[in-house]
Backbone as a printed PyTorch tensor [residue, N CA C, xyz], in Angstrom:
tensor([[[  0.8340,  -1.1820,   0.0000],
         [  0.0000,   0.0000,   0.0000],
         [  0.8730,   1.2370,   0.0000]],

        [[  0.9540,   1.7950,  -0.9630],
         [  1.3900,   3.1130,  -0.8570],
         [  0.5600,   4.2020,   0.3480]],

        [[  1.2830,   5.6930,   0.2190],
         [  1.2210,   6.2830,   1.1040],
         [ -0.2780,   7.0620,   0.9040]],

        [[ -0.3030,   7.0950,  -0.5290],
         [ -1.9290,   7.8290,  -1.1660],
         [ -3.3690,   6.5490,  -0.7960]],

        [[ -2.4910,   5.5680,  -0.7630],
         [ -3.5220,   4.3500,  -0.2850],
         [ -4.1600,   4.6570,   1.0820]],

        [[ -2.8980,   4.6610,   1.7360],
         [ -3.2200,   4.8460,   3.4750],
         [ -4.2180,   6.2830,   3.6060]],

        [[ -3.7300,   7.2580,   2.6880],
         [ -3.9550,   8.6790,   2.9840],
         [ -5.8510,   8.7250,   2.5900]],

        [[ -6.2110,   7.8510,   1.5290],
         [ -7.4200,   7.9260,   0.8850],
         [ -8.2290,   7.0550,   2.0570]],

        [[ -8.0750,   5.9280,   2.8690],
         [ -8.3580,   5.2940,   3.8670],
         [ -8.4120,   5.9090,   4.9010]],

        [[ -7.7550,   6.5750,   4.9720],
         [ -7.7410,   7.4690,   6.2640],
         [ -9.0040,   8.9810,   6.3660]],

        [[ -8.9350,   9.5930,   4.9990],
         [-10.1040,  10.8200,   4.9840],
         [-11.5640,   9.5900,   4.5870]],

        [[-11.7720,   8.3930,   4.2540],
         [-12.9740,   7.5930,   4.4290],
         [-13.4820,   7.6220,   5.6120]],

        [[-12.9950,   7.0370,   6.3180],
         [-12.9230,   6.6400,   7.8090],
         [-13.2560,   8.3540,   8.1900]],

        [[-12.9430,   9.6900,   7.8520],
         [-12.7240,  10.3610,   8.7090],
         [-14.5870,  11.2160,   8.3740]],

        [[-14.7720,  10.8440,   6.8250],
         [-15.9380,  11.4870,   6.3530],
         [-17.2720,  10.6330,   6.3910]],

        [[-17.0650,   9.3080,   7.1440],
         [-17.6970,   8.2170,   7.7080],
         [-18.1370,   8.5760,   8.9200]],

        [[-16.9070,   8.9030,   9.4510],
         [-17.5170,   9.0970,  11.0750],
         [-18.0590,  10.6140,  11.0240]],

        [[-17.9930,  11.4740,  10.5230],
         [-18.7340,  12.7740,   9.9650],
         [-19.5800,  12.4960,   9.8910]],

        [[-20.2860,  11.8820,   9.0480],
         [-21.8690,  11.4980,   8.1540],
         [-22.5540,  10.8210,   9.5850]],

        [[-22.1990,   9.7770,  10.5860],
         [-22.3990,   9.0860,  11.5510],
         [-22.7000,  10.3290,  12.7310]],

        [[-22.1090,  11.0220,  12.9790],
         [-22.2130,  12.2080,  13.6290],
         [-23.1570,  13.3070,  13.5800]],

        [[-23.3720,  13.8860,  12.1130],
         [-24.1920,  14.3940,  11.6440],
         [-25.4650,  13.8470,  11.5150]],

        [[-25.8150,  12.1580,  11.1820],
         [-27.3630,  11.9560,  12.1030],
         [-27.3030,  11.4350,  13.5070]],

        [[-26.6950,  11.0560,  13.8840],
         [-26.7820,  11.2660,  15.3140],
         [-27.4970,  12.8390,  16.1520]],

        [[-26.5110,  13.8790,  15.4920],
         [-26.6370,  15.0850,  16.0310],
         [-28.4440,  15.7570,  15.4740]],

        [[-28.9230,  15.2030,  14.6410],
         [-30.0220,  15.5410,  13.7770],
         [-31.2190,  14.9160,  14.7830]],

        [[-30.4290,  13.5110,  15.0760],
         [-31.5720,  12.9580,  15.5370],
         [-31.9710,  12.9970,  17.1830]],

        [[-30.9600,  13.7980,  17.7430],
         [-31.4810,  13.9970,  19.0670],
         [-31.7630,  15.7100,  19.3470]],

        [[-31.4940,  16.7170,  18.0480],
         [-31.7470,  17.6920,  18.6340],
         [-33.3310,  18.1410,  18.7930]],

        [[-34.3280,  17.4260,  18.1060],
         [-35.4340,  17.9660,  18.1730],
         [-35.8360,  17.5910,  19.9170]],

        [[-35.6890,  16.3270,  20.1890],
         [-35.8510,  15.9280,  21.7540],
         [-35.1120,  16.7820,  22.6880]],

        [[-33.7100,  17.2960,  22.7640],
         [-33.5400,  18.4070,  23.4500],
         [-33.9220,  19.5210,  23.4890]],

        [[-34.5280,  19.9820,  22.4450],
         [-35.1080,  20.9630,  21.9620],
         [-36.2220,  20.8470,  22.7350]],

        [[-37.1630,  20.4860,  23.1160],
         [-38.4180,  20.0490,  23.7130],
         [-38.1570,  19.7660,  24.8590]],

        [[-37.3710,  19.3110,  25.3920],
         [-37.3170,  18.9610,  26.8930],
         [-36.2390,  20.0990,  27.6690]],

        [[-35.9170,  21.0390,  26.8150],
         [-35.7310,  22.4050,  27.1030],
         [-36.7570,  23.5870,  27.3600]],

        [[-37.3580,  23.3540,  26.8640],
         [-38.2880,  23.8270,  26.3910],
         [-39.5530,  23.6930,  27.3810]],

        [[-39.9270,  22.3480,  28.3730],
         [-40.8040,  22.2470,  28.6260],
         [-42.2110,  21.2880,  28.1950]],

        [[-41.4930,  20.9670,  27.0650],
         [-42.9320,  20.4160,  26.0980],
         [-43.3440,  19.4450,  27.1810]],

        [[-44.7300,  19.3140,  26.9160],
         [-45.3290,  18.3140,  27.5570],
         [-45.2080,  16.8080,  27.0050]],

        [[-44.8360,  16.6590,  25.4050],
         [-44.5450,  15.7640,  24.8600],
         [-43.4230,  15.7710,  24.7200]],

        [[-42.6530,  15.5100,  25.3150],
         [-40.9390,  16.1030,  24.6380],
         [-40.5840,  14.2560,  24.3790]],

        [[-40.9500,  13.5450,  25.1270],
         [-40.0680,  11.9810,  25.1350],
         [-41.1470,  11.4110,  23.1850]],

        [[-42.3670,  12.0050,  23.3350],
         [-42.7410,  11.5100,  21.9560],
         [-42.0250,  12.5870,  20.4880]],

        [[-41.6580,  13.9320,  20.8890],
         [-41.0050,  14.1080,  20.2380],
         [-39.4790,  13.4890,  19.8470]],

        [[-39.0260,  13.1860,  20.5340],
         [-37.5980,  12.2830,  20.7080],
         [-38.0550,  11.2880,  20.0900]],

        [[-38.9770,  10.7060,  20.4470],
         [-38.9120,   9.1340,  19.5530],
         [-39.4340,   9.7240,  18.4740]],

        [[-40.1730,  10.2750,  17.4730],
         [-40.6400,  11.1620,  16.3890],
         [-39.6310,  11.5110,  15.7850]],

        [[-38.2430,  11.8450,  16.1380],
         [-37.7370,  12.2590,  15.5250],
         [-36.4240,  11.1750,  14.7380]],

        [[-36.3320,  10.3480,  16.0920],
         [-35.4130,   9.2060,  15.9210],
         [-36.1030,   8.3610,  14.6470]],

        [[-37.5930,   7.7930,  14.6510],
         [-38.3430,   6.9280,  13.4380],
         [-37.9740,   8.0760,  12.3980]],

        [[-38.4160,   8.8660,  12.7130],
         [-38.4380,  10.1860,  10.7730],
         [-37.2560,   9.5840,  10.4880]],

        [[-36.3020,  10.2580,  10.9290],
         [-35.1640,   9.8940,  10.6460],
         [-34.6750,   8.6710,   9.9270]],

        [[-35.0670,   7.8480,  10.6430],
         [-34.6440,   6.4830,  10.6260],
         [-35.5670,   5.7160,   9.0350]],

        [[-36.7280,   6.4750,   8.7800],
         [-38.0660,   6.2060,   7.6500],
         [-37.6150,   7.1160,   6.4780]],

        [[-36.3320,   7.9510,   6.5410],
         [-36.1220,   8.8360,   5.2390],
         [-36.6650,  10.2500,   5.6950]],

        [[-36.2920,  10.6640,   6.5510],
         [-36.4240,  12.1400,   6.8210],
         [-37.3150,  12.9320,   6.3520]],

        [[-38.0390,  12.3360,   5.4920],
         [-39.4380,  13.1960,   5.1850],
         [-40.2830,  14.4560,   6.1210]],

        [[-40.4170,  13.7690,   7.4730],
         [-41.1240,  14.3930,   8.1670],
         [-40.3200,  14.9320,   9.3550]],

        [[-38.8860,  15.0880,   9.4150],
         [-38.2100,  15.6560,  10.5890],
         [-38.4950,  17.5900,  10.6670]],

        [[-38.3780,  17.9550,   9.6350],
         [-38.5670,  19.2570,   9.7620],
         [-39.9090,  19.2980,  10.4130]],

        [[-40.9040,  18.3790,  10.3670],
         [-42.3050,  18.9260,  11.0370],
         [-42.1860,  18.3600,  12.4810]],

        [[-41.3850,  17.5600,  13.0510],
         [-41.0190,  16.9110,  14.5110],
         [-40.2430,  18.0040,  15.3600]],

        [[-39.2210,  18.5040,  13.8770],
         [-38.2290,  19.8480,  14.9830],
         [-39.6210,  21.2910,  14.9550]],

        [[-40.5600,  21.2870,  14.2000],
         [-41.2830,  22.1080,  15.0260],
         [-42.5360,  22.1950,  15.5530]],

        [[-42.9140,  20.8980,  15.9280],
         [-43.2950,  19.9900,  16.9660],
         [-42.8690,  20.5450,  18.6580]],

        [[-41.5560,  20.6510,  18.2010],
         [-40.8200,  20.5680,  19.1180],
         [-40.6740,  22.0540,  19.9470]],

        [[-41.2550,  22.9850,  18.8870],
         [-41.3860,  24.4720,  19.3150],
         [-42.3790,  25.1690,  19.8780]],

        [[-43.6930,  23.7450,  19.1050],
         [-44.9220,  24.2550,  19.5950],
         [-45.4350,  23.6530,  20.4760]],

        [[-45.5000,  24.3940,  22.0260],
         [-46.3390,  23.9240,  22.6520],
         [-47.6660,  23.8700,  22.6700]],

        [[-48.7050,  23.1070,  22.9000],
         [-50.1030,  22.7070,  23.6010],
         [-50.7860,  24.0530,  24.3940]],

        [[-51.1830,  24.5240,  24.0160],
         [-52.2240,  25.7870,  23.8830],
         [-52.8520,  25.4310,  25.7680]],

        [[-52.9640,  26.1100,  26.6220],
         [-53.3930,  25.9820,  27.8970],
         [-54.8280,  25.9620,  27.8710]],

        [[-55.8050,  25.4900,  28.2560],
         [-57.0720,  25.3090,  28.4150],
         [-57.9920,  26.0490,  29.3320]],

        [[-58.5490,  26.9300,  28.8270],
         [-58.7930,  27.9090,  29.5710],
         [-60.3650,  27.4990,  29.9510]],

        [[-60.0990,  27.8900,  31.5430],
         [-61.4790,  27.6080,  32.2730],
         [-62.1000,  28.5830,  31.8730]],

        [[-63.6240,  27.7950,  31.7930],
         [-64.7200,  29.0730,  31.8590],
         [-65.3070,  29.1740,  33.1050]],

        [[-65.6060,  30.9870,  33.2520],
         [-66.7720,  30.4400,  34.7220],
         [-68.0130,  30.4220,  33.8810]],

        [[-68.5870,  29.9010,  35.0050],
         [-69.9940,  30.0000,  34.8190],
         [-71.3190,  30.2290,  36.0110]]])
């Protein structure tokens, strides 16, 4: 193995563990995001975001703002 061998093996490995990183990092920020936040759903956003993900990312952009919107408070009436 030459030295361009080792060198081309070496930026694989390095843009591998990049790509590995980058969904990792995708797939837990909507759940921190939410459990920062307060959400009342934050553990179903976390798993919401982990399946999108995991199903072809179709629907992560609507999980990360999921993740922004909270549940509207329920307002008593008197009567």
């Amino acid at each position: 193995m030459s030295f361009l061998d080792i060198f081309a093996w070496i930026v694989l490995l390095v843009v591998a563990a990049t790509l590995v990183a980058c969904v990792v990092a995708l797939g837990v920020m909507p759940g921190r995001i939410a459990r920062r936040r307060g959400h009342p759903w934050a553990e179903a956003v976390a798993i919401g975001s982990w399946a999108t993900l995991i199903c072809g990312f179709v629907f992560w952009p609507l999980i990360l703002t999921w993740a922004y919107v909270d549940a509207p408070a329920r307002r008593e009436t008197s009567r």
